[in-house]
C-alpha positions as CSV (number, residue, x, y, z in Angstrom):
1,X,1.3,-30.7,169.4
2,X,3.4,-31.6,172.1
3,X,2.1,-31.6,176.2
4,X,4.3,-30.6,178.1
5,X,3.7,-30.5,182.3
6,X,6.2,-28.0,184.3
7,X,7.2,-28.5,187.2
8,X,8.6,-25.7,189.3
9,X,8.5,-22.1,189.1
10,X,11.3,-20.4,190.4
11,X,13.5,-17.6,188.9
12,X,14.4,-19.9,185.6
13,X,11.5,-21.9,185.5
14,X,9.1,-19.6,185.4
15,X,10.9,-17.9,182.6
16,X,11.1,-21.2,180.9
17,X,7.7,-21.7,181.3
18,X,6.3,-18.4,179.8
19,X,8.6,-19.4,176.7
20,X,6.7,-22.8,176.6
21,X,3.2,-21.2,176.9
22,X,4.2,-18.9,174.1
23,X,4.8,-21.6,171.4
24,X,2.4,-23.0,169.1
25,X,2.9,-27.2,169.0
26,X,3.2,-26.6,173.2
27,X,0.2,-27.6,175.4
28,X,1.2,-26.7,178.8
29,X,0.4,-27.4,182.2
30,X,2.2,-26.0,185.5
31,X,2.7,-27.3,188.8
32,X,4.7,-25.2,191.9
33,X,4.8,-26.4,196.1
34,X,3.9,-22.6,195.9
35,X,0.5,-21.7,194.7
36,X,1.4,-18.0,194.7
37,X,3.7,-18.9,191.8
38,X,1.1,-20.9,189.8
39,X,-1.3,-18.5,189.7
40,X,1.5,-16.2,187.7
41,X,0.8,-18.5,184.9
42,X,-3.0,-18.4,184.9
43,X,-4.4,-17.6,181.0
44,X,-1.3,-19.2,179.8
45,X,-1.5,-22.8,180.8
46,X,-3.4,-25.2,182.6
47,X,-2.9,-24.7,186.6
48,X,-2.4,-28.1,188.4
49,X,-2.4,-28.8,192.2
50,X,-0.6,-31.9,192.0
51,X,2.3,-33.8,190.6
52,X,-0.3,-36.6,189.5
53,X,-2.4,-33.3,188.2
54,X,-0.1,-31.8,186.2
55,X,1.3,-35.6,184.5
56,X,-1.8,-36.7,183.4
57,X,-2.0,-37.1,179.7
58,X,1.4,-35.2,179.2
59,X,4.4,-36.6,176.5
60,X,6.8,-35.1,179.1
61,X,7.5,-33.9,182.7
62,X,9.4,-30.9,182.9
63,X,11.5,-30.3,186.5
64,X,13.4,-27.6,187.1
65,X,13.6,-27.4,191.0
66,X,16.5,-26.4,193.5
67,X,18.1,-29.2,194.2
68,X,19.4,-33.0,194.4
69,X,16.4,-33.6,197.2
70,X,14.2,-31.9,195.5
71,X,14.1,-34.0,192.3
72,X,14.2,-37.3,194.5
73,X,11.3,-36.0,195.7
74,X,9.2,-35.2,192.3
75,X,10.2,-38.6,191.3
76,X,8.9,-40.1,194.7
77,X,5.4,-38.8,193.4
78,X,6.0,-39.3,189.6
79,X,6.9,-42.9,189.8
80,X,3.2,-43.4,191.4
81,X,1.0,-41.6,189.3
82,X,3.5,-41.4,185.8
83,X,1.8,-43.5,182.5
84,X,4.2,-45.5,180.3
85,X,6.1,-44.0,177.7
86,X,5.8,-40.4,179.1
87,X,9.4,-39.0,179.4
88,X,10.8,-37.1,182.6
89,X,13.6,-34.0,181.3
90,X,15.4,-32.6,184.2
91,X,16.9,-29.1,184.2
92,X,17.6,-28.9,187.6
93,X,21.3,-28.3,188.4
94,X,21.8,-32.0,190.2
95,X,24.8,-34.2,190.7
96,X,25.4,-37.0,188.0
97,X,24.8,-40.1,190.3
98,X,21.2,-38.5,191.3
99,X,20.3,-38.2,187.8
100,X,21.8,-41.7,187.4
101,X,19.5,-43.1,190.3
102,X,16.3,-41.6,189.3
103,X,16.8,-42.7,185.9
104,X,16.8,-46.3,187.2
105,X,13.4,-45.5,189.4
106,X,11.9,-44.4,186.4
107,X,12.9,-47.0,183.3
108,X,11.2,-49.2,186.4
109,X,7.7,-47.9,185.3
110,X,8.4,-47.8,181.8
111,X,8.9,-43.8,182.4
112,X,12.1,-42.5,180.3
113,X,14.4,-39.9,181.6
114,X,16.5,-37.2,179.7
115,X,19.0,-35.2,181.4
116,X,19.4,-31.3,180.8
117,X,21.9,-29.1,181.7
118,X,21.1,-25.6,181.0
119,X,23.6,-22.7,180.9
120,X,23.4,-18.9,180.1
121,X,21.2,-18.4,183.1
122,X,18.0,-15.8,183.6
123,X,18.6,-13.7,180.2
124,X,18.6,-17.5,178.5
125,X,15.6,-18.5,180.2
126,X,13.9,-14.8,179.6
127,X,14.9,-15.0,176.0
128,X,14.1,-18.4,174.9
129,X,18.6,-18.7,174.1
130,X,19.4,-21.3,176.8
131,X,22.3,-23.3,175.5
132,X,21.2,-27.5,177.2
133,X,23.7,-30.1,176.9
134,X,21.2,-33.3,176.4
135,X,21.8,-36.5,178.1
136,X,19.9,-39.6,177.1
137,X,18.2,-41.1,173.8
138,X,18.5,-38.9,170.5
139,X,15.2,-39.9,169.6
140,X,13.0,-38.9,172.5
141,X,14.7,-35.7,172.7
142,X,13.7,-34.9,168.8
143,X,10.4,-35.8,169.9
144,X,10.0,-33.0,172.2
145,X,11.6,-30.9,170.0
146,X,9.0,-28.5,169.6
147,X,9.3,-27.3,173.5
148,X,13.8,-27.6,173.7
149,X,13.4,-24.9,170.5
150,X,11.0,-22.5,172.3
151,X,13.3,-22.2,175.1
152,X,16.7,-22.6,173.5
153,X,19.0,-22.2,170.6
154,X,21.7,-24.6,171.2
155,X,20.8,-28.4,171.9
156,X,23.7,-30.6,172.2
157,X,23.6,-34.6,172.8
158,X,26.5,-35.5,175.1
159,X,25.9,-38.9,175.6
160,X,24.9,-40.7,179.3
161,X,22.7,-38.7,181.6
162,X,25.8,-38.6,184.3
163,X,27.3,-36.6,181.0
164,X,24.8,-33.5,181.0
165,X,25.2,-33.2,184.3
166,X,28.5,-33.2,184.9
167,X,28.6,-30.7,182.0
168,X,27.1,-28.6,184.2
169,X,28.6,-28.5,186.8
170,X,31.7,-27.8,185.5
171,X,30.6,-25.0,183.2
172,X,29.5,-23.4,186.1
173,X,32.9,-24.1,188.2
174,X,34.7,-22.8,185.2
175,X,32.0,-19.7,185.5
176,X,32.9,-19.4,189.1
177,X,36.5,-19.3,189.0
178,X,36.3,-16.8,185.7
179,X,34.3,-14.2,187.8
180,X,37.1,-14.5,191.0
181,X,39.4,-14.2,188.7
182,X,38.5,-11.0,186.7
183,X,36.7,-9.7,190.5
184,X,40.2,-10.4,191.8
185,X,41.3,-8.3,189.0
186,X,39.6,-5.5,188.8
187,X,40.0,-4.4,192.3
188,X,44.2,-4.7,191.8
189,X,43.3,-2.6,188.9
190,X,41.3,0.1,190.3
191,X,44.1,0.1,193.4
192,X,46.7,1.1,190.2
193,X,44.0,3.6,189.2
194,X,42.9,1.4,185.9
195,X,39.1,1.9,185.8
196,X,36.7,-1.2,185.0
197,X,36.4,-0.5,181.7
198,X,40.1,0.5,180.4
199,X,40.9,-3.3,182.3
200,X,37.7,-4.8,180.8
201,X,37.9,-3.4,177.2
202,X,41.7,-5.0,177.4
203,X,40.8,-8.7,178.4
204,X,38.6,-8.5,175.5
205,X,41.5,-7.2,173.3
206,X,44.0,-9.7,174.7
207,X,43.7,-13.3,175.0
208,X,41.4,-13.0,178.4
209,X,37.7,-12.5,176.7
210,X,35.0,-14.9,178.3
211,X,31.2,-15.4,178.4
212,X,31.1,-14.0,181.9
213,X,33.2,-11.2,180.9
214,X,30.3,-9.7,179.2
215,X,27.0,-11.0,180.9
216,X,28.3,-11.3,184.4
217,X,30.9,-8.3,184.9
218,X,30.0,-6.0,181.7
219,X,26.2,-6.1,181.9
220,X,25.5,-5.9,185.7
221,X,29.0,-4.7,187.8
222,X,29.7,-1.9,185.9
223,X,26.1,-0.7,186.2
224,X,25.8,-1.6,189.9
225,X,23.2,-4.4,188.8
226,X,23.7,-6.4,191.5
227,X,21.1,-6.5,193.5
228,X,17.8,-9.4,194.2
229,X,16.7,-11.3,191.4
230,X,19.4,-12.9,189.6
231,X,21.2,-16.2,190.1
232,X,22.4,-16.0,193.3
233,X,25.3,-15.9,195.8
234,X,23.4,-19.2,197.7
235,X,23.0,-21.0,194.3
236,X,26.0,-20.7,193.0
237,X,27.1,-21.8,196.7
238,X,25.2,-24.7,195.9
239,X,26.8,-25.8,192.4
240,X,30.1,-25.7,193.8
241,X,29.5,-28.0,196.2
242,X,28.2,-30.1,193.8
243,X,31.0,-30.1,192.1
244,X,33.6,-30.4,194.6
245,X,31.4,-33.5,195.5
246,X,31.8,-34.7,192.4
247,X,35.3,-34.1,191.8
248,X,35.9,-35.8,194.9
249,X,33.7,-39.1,193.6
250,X,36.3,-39.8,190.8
251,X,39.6,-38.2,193.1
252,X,40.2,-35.2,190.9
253,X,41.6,-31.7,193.7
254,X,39.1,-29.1,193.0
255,X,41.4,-26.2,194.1
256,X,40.0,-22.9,192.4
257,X,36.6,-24.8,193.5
258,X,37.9,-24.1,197.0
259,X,38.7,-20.9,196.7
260,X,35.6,-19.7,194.5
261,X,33.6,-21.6,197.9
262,X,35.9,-19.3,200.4
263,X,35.0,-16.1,198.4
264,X,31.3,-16.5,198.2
265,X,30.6,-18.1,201.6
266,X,32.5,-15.0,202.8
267,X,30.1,-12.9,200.9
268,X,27.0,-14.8,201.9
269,X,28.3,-14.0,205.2
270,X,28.4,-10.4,205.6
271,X,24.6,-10.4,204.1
272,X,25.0,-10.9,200.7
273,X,23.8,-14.4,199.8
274,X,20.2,-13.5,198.5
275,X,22.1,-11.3,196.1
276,X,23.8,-11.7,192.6
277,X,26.5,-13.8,193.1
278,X,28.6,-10.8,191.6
279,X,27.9,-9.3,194.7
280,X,31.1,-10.6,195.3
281,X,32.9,-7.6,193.9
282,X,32.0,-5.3,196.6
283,X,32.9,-8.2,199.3
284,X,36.5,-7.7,197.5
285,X,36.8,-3.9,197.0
286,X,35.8,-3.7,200.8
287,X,38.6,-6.3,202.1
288,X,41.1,-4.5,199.7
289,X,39.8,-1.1,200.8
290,X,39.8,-0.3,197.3
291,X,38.6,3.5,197.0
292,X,39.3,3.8,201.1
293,X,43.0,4.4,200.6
294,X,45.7,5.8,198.2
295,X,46.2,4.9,194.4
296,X,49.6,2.8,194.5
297,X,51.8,3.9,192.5
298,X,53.1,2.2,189.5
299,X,56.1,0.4,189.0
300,X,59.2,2.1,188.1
301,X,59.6,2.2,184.6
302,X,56.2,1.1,183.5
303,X,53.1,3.1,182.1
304,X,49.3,2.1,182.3
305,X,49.2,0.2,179.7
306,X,52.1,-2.4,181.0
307,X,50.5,-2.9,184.0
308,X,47.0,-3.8,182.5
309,X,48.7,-5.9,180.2
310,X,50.6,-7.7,183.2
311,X,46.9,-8.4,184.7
312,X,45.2,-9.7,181.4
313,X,47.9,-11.7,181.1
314,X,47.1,-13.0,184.5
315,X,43.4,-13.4,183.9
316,X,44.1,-15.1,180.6
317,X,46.4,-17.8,182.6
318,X,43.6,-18.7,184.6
319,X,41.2,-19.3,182.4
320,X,43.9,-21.5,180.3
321,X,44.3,-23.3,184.1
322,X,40.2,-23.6,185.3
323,X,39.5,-24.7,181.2
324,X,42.5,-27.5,181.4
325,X,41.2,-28.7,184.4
326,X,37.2,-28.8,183.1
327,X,38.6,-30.7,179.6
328,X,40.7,-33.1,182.3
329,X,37.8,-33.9,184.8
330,X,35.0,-34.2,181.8
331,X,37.4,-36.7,180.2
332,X,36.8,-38.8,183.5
333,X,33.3,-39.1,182.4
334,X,33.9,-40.4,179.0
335,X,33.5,-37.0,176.9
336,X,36.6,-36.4,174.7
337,X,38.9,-33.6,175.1
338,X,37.4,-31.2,171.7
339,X,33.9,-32.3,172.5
340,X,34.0,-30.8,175.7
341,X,35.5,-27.8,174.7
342,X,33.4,-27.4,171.9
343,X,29.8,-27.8,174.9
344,X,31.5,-25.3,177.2
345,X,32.5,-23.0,174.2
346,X,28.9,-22.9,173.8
347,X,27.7,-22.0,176.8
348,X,28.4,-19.6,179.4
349,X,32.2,-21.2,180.2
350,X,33.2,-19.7,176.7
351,X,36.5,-18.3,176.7
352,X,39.7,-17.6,174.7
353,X,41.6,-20.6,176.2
354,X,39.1,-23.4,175.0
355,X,39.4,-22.0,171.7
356,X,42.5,-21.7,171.9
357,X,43.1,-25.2,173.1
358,X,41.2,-26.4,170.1
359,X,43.3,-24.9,167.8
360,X,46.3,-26.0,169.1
361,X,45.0,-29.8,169.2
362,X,44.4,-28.8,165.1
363,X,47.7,-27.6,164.5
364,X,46.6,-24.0,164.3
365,X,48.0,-22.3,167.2
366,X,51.2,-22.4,169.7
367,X,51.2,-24.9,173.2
368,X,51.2,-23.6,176.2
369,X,53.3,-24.9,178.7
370,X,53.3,-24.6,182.8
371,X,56.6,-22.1,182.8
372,X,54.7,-19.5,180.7
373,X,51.6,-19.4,182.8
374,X,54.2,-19.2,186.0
375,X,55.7,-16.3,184.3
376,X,52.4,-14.5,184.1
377,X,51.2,-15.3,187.4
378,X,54.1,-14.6,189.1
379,X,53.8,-10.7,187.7
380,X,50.5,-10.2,188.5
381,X,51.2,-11.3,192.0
382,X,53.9,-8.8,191.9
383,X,51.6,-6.6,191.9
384,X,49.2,-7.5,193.8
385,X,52.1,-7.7,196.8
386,X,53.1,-3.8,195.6
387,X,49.1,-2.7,195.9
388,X,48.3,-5.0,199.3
389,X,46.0,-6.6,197.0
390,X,45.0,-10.3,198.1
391,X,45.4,-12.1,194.6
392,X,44.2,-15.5,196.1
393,X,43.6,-16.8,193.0
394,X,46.5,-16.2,191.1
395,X,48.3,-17.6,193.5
396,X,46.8,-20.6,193.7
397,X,46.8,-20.7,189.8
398,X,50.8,-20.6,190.4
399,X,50.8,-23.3,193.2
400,X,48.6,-25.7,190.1
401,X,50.9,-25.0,187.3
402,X,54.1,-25.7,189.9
403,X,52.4,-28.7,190.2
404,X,52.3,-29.5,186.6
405,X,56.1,-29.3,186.3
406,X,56.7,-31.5,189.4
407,X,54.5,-34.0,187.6
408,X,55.1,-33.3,183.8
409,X,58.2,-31.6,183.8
410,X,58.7,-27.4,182.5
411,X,58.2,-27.5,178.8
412,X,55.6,-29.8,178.9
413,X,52.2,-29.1,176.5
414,X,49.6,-28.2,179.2
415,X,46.8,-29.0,177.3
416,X,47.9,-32.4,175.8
417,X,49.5,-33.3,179.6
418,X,45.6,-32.7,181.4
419,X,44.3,-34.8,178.3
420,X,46.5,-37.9,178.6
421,X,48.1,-37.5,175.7
């Protein structure tokens, strides 16, 4: 039997913790700032009032809480009251120095620390299928085995506890930058009169499939899911930041970062930040007037299908861009190139391009240099000049792999140039 003491109960911890209370080896204890949440959990755990409450006698402090200040300040009260050898797991979507620096506050009191980065959002949390890249000693974490299996299926050790959480943050850039791109899509498609699905069932078919493809964009835009409830618009505000802070720490441009930030401050601002951050869609079919004015007309000579193939292939050069650079800026941090495309594969950054990129590393599949992705985005913008359609992102996709040629020259293998090699 492992204890286990929770610590925060929001939207994913709160799933997280009904998962915990659910398992047999778990003996749990809760802790929220907000009793009203605690009292959710009542006949399914012990109900603490405290930080020291809800440590005493555990093997490990669970946190999941909102932010960087936030953990700072559940260590400020763990580092009093905590008993040697009880471990401190973070899930909370932090920056890799704060994990760094608590971790030192903690191995001061004898008090470990693993770092967890959890993808695949509420459904993961809901459904016990949470995919955690794992920072810190192998052993401990097999320790509390028993409570990592009741609330995920994929456990993956990455090394420092800077690593897990620089995992992810850029799974969730890469997340960010897939749903603009395929939101930026999807409104130049409808403006051609290509429905969501016709474009949707065709990036799965071509070389542009992704995890958010099908959770984010299949499961809740084209049923209009997209209201209270889920991860949203102001969180994922939030992680960008993060990241853009911590690109900035080791001088890496975070340029779809700054976009992604444009498009969802933009949404927050015209009411939409409590939403889903896929909210965002409707922000873009307004600006676009998509449905407010007259299906353009297609370009001379082509049919449906060449113009949805023209967009996938734009979708699909993103995603080879935003995956190149999250390979690039997690080999800052020590993880090598497959490694990191093998963690993101597995969570909810998945895409075509990462396998793609693995396969070509092997031998097994073609490079692909900074002309052809110029090539695709420059057709898709096409288009989206032809429609009035902003396109933001695939023109700064262009502007990147421009870029690349300045610095690597036109032929050059774009995933073994972002990689050093």
């Amino acid at each position: 039997m492992v204890k286990i003491a929770f610590v925060g109960l929001g939207a994913m911890g709160l799933r997280m913790a009904n998962r915990l209370a659910q398992a047999k080896d778990v003996d749990l204890a809760v802790f929220d700032l907000v009793p009203e949440q605690v009292k959710k959990m009542e006949g399914s755990a012990r109900l603490a009032t405290s930080i020291g409450d809800v440590a005493k006698g555990a093997d490990a402090i669970f946190s999941v809480v909102p932010a960087d200040r936030h953990t700072r300040a559940v260590v400020d009260e763990l580092v009093k009251v905590a008993e040697p050898g009880q471990t401190f797991v973070d899930f909370s979507t932090i920056g890799p120095a704060t994990i760094e620096e608590v971790g030192d506050r903690l191995a001061a009191v004898n008090v470990g620390t693993i770092s967890a980065g959890m993808t695949k959002s509420i459904g993961g949390a809901t459904n016990g299928t949470l995919s955690l890249f794992m920072g810190g000693p192998a052993e401990v974490s097999e320790k509390l085995r028993p409570a990592f299996d009741a609330i995920a299926t994929d456990l993956m050790m990455v090394g420092s506890l800077g690593a897990a959480k620089a995992l992810k943050l850029v799974n969730n850039m890469v997340v960010a930058t897939l749903d603009i791109a395929i939101t930026e899509a999807l409104a130049l498609g409808q403006q051609y009169g290509i429905t969501m699905k016709e474009l949707t069932d065709a990036m799965i078919a071509g070389g542009a499939d992704n995890w958010p493809l099908h959770n984010h964009i299949i499961d809740h835009v084209l049923p209009n899911d997209l209201g209270p409830g889920f991860f949203s618009t102001r969180f994922l505000i939030k992680d960008l930041k993060l990241y853009s802070e911590f690109s900035s720490s080791i001088n890496l441009p975070a340029f779809f970062t700054a976009l992604a930030l444009s498009d969802y401050r933009g949404t927050a601002a015209h009411g939409m930040g409590d939403d889903y951050h896929m909210i965002v869609v409707r922000w873009f079919e307004q600006g676009a007037k998509v449905g407010e004015r007259p299906v353009t007309a297609l370009p001379a000579g082509e049919d449906k299908a060449a113009v949805i193939a023209r967009i996938v292939a734009g979708v699909a050069a993103i995603q080879a861009l935003v995956s190149a650079e999250a390979i690039r800026i997690l080999g800052r941090k020590g993880v090598e190139a497959k490694d990191a495309a093998f963690y993101l594969d597995s969570g909810s950054a998945g895409n075509d391009s990462l396998r793609a990129m693995v396969r070509h590393l092997d031998g097994e599949a073609a490079a692909v240099t900074p002309s052809d992705v110029i090539k695709d985005l420059t057709s898709v913008i096409a288009l989206c000049d032809a429609a009035d359609v902003p396109g933001a992102v695939f023109e700064v996709g262009r502007q990147m792999a421009i870029g690349l040629i300045d610095r690597y020259g036109t032929e050059v293998d774009l995933w073994k140039c972002v990689i050093g090699q």
